[in-house]
FIKOLZA-1660 file (N, C-alpha, C; in steps of 0.1 Angstrom, whole numbers, plus 5000, padded with zeros to 4 digits):
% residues 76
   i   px   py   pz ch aa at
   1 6185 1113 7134  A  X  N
   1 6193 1101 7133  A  X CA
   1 6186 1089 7139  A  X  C
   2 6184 1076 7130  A  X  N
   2 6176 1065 7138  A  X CA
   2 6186 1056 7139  A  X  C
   3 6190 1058 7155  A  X  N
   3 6202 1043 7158  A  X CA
   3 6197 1040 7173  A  X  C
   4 6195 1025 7177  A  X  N
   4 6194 1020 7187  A  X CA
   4 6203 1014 7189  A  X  C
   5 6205 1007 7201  A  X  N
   5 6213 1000 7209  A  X CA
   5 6201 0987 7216  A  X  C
   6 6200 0982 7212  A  X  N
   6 6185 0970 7221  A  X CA
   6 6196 0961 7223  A  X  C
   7 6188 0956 7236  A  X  N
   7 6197 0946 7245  A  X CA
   7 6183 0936 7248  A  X  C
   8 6181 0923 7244  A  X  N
   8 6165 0918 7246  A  X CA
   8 6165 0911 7263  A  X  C
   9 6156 0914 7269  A  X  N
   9 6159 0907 7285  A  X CA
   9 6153 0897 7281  A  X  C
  10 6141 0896 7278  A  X  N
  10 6131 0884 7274  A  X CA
  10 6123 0886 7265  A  X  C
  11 6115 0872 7259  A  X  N
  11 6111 0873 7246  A  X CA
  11 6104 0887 7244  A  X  C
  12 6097 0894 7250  A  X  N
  12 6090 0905 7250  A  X CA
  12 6090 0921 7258  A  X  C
  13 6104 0920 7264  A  X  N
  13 6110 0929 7272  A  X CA
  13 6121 0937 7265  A  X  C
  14 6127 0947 7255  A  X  N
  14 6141 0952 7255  A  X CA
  14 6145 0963 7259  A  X  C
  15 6156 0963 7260  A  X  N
  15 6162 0977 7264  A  X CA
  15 6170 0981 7256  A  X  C
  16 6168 0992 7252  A  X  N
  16 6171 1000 7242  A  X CA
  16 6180 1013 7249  A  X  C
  17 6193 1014 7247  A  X  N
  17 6202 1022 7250  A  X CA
  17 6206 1035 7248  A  X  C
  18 6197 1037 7239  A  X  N
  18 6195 1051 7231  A  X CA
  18 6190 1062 7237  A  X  C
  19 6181 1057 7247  A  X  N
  19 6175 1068 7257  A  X CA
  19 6177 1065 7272  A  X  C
  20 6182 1055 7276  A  X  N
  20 6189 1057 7288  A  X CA
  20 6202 1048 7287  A  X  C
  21 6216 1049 7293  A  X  N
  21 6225 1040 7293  A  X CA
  21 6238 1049 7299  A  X  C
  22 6248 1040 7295  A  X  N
  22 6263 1046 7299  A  X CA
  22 6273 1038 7289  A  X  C
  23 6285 1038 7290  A  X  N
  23 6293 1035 7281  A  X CA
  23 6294 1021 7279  A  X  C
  24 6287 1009 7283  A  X  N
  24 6286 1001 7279  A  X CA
  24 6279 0998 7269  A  X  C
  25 6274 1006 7262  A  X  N
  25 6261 1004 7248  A  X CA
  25 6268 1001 7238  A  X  C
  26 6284 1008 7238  A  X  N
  26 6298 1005 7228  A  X CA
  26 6304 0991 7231  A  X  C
  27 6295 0984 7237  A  X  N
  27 6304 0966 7235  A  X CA
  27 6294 0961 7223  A  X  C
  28 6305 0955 7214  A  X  N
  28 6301 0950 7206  A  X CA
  28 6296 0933 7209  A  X  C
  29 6284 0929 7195  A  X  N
  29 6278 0918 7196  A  X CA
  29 6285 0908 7188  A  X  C
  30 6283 0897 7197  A  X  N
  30 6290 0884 7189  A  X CA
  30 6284 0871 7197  A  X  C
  31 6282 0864 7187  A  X  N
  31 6274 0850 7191  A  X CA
  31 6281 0843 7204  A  X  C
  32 6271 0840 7214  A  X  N
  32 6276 0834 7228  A  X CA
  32 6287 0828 7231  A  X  C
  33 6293 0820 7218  A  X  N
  33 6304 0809 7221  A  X CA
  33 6315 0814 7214  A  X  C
  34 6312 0825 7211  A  X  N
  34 6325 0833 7211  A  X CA
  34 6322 0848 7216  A  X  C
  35 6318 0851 7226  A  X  N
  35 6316 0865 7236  A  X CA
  35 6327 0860 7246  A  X  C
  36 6332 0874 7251  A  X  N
  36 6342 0871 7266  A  X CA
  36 6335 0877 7276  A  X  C
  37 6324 0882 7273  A  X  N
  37 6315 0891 7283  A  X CA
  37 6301 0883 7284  A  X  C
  38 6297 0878 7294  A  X  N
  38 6281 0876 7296  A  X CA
  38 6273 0886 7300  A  X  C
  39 6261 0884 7302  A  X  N
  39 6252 0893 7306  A  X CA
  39 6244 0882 7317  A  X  C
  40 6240 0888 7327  A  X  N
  40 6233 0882 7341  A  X CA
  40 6222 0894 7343  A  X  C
  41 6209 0885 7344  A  X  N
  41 6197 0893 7349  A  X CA
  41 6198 0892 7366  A  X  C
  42 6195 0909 7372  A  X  N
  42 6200 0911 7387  A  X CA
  42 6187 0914 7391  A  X  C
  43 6185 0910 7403  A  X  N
  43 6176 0921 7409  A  X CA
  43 6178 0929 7424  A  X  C
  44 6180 0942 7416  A  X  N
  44 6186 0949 7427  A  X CA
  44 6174 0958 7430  A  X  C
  45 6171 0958 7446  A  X  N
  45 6154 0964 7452  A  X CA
  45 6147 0963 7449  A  X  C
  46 6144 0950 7441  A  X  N
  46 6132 0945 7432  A  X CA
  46 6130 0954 7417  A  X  C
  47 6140 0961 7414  A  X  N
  47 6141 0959 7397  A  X CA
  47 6149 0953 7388  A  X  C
  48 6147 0955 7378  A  X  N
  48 6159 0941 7372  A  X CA
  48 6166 0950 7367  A  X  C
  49 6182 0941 7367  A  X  N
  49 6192 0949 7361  A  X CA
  49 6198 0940 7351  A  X  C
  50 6209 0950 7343  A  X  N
  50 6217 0936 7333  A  X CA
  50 6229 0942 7337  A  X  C
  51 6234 0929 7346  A  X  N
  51 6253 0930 7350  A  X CA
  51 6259 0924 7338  A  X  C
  52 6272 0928 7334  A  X  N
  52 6281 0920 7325  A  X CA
  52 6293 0917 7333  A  X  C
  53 6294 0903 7331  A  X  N
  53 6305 0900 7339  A  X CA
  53 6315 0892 7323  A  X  C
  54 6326 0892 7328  A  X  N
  54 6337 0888 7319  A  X CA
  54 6338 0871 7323  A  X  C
  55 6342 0862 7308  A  X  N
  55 6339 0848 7311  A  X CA
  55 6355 0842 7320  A  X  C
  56 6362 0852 7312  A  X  N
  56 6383 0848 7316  A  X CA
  56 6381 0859 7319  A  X  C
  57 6398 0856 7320  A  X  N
  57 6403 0869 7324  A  X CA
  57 6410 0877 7313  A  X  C
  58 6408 0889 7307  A  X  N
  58 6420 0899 7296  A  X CA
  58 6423 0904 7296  A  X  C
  59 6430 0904 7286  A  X  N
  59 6443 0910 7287  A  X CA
  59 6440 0924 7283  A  X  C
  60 6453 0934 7287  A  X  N
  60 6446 0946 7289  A  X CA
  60 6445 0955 7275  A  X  C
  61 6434 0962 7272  A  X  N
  61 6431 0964 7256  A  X CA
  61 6426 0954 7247  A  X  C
  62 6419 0944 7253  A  X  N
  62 6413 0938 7251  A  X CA
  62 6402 0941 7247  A  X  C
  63 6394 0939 7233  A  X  N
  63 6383 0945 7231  A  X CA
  63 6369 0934 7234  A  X  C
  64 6357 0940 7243  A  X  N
  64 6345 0933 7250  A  X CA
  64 6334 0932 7237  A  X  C
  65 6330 0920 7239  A  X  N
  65 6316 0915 7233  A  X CA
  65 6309 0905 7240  A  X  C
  66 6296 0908 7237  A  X  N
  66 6285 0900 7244  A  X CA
  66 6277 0898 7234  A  X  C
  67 6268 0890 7239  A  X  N
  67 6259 0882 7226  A  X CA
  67 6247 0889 7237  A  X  C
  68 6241 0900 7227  A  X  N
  68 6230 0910 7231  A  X CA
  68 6218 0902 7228  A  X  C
  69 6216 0892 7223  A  X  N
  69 6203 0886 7220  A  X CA
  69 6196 0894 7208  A  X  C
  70 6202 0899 7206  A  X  N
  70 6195 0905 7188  A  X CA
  70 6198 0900 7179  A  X  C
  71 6190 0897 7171  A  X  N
  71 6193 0888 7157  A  X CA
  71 6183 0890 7146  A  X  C
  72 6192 0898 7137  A  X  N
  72 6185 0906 7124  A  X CA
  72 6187 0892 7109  A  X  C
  73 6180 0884 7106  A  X  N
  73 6181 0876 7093  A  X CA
  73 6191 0885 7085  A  X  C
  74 6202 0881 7079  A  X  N
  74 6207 0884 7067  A  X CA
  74 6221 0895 7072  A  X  C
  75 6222 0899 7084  A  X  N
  75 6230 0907 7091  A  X CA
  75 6242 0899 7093  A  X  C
  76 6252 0902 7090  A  X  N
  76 6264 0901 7094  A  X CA
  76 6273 0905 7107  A  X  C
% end
């Protein structure tokens, strides 16, 4: 089965979820100005991390998206 999860940190850096992660790989993507979730580059001990922090507050059952920075031409 060929399925990734890529999350881009910079133009030349991604991270791909498929071989290391946790249950956040299941947030869906949606363009920035309409995401309720951001993503923040961390550096925690001197490696970089991706925190998602929420933009409001929601309500509960609320379903999370972030704008992963991936962008396939012609994809919906």
């Amino acid at each position: 089965m060929s399925v990734s999860f890529l999350y881009s940190v910079t133009k030349t850096v991604n991270i791909d979820a498929r071989y290391k992660s946790n249950r956040t790989k299941f947030i869906n993507h949606r363009r920035k100005e309409l995401a309720n979730v951001e993503a923040k580059l961390l550096n925690v001990s001197g490696q970089i991390r991706v925190g998602l922090f929420v933009r409001a507050p929601l309500a509960p059952g609320e379903e999370l998206f972030f704008d992963n920075g991936y962008n396939v031409p012609g994809w919906v």
